[in-house]
The first five atom37 places (N, CA, C, CB, O) and aatype in JSON, in Angstrom:
{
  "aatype": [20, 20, 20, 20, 20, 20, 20, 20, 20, 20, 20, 20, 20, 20, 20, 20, 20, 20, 20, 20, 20, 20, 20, 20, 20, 20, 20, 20, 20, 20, 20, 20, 20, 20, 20, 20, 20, 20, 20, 20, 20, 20, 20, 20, 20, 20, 20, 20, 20, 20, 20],
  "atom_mask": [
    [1, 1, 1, 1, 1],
    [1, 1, 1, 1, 1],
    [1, 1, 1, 1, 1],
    [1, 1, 1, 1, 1],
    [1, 1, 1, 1, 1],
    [1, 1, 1, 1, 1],
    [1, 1, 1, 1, 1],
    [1, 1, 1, 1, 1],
    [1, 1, 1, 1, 1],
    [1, 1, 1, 1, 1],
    [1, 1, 1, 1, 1],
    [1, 1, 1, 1, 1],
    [1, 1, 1, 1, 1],
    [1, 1, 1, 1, 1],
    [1, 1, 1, 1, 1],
    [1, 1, 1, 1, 1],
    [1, 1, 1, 1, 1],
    [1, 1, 1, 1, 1],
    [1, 1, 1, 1, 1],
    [1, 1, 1, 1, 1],
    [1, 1, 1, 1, 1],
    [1, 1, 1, 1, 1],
    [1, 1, 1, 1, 1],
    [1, 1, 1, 1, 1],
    [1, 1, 1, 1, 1],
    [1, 1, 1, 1, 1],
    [1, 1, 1, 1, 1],
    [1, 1, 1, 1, 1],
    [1, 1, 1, 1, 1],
    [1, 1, 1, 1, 1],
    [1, 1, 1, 1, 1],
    [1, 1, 1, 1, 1],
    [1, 1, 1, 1, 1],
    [1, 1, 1, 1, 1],
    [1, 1, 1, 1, 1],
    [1, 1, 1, 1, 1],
    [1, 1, 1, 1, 1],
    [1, 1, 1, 1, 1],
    [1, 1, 1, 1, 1],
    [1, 1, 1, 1, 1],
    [1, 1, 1, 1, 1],
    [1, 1, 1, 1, 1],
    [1, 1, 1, 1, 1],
    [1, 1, 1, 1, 1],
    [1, 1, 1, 1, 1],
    [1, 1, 1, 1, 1],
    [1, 1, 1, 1, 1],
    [1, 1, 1, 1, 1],
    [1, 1, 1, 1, 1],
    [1, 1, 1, 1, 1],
    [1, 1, 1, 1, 1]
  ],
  "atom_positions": [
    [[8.8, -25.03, -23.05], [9.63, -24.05, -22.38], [8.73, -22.9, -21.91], [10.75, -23.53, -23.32], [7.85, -22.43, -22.62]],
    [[9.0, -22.5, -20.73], [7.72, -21.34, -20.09], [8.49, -20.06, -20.8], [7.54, -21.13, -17.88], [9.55, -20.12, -21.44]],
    [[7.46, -18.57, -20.46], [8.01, -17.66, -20.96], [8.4, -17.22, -19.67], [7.3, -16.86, -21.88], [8.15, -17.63, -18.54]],
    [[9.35, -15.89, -20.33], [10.06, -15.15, -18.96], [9.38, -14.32, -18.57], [11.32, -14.47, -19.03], [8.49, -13.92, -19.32]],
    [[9.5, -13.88, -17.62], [8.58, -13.06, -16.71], [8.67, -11.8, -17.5], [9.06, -12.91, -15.06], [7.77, -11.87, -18.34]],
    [[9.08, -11.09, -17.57], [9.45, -9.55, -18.36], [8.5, -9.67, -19.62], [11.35, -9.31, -18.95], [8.02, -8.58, -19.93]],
    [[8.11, -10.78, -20.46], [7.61, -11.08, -21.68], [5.86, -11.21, -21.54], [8.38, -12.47, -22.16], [5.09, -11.44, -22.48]],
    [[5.49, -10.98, -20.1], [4.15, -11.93, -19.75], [3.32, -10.32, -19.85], [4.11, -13.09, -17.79], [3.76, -9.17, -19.79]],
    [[2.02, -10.85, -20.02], [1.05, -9.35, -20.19], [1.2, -8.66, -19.08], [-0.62, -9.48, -20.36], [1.7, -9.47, -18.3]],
    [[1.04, -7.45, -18.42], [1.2, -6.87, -18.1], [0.15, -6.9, -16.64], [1.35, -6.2, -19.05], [0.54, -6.46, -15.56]],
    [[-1.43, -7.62, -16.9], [-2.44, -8.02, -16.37], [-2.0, -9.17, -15.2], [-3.33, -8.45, -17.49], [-2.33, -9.26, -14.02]],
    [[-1.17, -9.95, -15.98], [-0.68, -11.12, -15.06], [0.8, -10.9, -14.53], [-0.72, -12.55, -15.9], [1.58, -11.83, -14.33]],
    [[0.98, -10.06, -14.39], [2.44, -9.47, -13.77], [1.66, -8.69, -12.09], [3.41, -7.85, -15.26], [2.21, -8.89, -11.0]],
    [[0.46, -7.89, -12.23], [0.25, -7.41, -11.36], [-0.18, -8.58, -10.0], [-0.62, -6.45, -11.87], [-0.63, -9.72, -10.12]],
    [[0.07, -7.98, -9.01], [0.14, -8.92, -7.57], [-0.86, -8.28, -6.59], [1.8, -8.95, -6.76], [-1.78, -7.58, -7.01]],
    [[-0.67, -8.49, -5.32], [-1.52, -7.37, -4.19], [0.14, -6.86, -3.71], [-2.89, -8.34, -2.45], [1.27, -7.3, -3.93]],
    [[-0.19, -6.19, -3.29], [0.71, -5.31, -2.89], [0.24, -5.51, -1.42], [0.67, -3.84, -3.59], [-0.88, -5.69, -0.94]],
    [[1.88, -5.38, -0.69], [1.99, -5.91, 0.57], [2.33, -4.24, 1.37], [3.35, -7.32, 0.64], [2.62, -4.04, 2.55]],
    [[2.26, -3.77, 0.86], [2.93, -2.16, 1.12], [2.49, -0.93, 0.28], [4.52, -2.17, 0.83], [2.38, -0.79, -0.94]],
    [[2.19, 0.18, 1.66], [0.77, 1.04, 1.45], [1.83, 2.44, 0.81], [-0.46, 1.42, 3.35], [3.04, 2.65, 0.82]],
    [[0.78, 3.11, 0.36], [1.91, 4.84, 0.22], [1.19, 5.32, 1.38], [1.72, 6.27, -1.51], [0.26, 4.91, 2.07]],
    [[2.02, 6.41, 1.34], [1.72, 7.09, 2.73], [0.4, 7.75, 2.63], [2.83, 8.2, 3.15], [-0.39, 7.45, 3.53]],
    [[-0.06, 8.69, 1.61], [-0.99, 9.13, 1.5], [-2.96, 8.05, 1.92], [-0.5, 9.62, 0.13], [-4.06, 8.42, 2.31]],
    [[-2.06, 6.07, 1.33], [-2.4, 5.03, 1.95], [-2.98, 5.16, 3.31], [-1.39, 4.3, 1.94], [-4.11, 5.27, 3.78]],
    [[-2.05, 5.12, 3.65], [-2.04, 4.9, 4.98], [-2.52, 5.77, 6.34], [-0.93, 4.68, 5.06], [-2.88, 5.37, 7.45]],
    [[-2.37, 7.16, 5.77], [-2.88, 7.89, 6.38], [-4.51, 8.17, 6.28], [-2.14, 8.77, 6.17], [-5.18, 8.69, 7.17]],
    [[-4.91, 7.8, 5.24], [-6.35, 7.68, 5.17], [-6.98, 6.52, 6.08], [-6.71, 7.45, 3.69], [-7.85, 6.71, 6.93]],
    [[-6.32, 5.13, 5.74], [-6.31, 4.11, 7.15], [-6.32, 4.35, 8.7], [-5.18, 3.41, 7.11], [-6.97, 3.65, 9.48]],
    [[-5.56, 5.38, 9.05], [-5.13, 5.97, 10.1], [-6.18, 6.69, 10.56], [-4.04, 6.67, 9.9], [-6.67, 6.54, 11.68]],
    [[-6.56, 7.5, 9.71], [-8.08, 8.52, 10.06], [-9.3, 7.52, 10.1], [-8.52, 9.84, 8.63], [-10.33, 7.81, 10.72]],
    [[-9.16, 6.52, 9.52], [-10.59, 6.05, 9.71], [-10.89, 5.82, 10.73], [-10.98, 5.08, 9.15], [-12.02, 6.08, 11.14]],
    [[-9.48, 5.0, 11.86], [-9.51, 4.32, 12.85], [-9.28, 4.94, 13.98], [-8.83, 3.44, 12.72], [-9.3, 4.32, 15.05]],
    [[-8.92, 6.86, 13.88], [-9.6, 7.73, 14.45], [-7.38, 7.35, 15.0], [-11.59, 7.49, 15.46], [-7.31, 7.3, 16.22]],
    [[-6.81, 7.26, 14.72], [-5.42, 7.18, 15.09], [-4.35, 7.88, 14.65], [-5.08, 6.16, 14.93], [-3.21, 7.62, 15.03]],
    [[-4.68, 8.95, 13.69], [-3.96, 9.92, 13.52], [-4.79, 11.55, 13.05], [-2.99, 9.31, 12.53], [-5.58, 11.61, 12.11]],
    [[-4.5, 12.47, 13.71], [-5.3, 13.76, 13.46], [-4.74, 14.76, 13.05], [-5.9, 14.23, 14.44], [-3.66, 14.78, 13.64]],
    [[-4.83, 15.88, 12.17], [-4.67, 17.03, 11.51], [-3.7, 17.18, 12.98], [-6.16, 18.11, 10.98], [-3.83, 17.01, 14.19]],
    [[-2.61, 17.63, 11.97], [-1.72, 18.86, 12.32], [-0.91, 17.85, 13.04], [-2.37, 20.32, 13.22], [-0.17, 18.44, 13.83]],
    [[-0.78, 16.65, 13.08], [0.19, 15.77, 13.3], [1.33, 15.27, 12.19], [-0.51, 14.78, 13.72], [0.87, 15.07, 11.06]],
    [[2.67, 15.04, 12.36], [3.44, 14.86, 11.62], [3.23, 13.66, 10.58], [4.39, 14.84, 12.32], [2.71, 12.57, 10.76]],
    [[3.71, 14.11, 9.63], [3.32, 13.26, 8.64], [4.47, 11.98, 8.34], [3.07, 14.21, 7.38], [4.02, 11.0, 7.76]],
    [[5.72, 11.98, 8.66], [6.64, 11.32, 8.52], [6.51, 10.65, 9.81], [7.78, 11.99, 8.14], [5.68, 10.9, 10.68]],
    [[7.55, 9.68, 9.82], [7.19, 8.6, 11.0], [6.02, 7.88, 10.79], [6.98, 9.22, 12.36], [6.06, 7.55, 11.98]],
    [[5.06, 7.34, 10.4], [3.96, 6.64, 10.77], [4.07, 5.23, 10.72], [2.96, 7.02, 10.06], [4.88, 4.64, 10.01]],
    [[3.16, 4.64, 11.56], [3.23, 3.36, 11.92], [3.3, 2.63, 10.96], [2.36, 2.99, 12.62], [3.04, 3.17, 9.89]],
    [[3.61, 1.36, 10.94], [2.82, 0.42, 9.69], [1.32, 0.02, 9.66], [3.45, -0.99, 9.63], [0.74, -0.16, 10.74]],
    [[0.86, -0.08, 8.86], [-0.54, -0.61, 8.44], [-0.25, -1.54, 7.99], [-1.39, 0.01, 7.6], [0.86, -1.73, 7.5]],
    [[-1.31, -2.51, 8.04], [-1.97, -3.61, 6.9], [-2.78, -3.28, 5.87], [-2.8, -4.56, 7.46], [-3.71, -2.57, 6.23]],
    [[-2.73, -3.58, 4.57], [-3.42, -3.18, 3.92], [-4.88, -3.62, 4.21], [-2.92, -3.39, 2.88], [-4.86, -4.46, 5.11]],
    [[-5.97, -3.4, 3.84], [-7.43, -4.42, 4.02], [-7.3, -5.46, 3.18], [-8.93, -3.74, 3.62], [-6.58, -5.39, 2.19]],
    [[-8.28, -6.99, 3.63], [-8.12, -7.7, 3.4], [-9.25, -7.61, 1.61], [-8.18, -8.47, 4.69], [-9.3, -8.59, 0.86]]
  ]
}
């Protein structure tokens, strides 16, 4: 019988994450020279995370 998910270490529960925080993303954004100081912070595009 397998165990349940809720029961499993904590190590093997973690995944990649498909979805950035904003603070994420906005660092992404600056690298690629696509968002600049004193621009709104809400609204922003989606990113991909890096591979």
């Amino acid at each position: 019988m397998s165990q349940h998910r809720s029961l499993r270490a904590a190590s093997t529960l973690g995944g990649k994450r498909n979805v950035l925080k904003r603070y994420e993303r906005l660092e992404l954004l600056k690298k690629t020279g696509e968002w600049a100081e004193g621009k709104r912070i809400t609204g922003l595009r989606k990113v991909k995370p890096p591979v």
